[in-house]
C-alpha positions in Angstrom: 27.0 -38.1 46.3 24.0 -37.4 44.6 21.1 -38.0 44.9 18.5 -39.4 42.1 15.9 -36.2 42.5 18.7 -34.3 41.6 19.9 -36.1 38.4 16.0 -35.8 38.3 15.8 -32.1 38.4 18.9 -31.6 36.7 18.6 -33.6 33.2 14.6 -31.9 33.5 16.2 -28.4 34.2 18.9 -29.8 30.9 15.9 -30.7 28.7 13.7 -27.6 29.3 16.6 -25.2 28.6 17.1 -26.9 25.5 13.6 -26.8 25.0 13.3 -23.6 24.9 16.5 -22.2 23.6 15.1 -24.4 20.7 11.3 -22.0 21.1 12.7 -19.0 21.0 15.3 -19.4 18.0 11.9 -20.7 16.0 10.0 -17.4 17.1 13.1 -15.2 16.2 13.1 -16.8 12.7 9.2 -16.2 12.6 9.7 -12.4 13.5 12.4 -12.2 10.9 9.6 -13.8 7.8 6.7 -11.2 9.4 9.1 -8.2 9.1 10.5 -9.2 5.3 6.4 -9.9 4.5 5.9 -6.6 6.5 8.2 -4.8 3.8 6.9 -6.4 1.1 3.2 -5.2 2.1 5.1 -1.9 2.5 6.0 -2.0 -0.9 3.0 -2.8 -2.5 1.1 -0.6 -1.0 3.8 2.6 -1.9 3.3 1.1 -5.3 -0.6 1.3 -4.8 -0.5 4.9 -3.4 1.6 6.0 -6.6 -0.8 4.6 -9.0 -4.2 6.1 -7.3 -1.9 9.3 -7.5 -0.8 9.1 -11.1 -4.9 8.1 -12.0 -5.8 11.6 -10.0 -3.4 13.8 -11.9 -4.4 12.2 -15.0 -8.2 12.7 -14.1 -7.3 16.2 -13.2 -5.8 16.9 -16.5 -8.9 15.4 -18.4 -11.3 17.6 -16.8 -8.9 20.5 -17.5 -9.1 19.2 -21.3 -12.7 18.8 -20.8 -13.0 22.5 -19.9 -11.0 23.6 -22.3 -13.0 21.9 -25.2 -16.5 23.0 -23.3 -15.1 26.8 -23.4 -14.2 26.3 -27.4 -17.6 25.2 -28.0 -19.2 28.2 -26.0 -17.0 30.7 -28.4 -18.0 28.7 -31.5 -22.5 29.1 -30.0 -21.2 32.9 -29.8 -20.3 33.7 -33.0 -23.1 31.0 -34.8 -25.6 32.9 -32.7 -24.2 36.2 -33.4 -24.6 35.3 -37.6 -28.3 34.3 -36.7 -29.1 37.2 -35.0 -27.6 39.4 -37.8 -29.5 37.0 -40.3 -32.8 38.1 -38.5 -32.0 41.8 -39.1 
């Protein structure tokens, strides 16, 4: 028959399986929130790169802009400087 330090061990082995079948469904449903929070980062942070991207184009384009208007005002010194010149004469 058996014995009681096997009833013993066996409802101990019983309890400790449950145990930690019980463990390791928790940790695989802990994995699953730090990879959908994990995406979500992802996201964010593709969103992030696009708009420090967009700000640099647009930064680019004002300092063509700001070139372009620096270069209009040189022609315009030319020609006002050319009239003084010929003023002098």
């Amino acid at each position: 028959m058996l014995d009681t330090t096997q009833i013993l061990l066996f409802a101990v082995v019983t309890i400790l399986t449950v145990l930690l079948v019980f463990i390791g469904w928790q940790i695989f449903q802990i994995l699953g929130e730090v990879r959908k929070m994990l995406q979500k980062f992802n996201t964010m942070v593709d969103g992030a790169v696009n708009v420090t991207g967009n700000l640099g184009k647009s930064f680019e384009k004002l300092s063509g802009f700001g070139e372009g208007v620096q270069a209009v005002f040189s022609i315009f010194k030319l020609f006002s400087g050319k009239k003084e010149k010929k003023d002098d004469k």
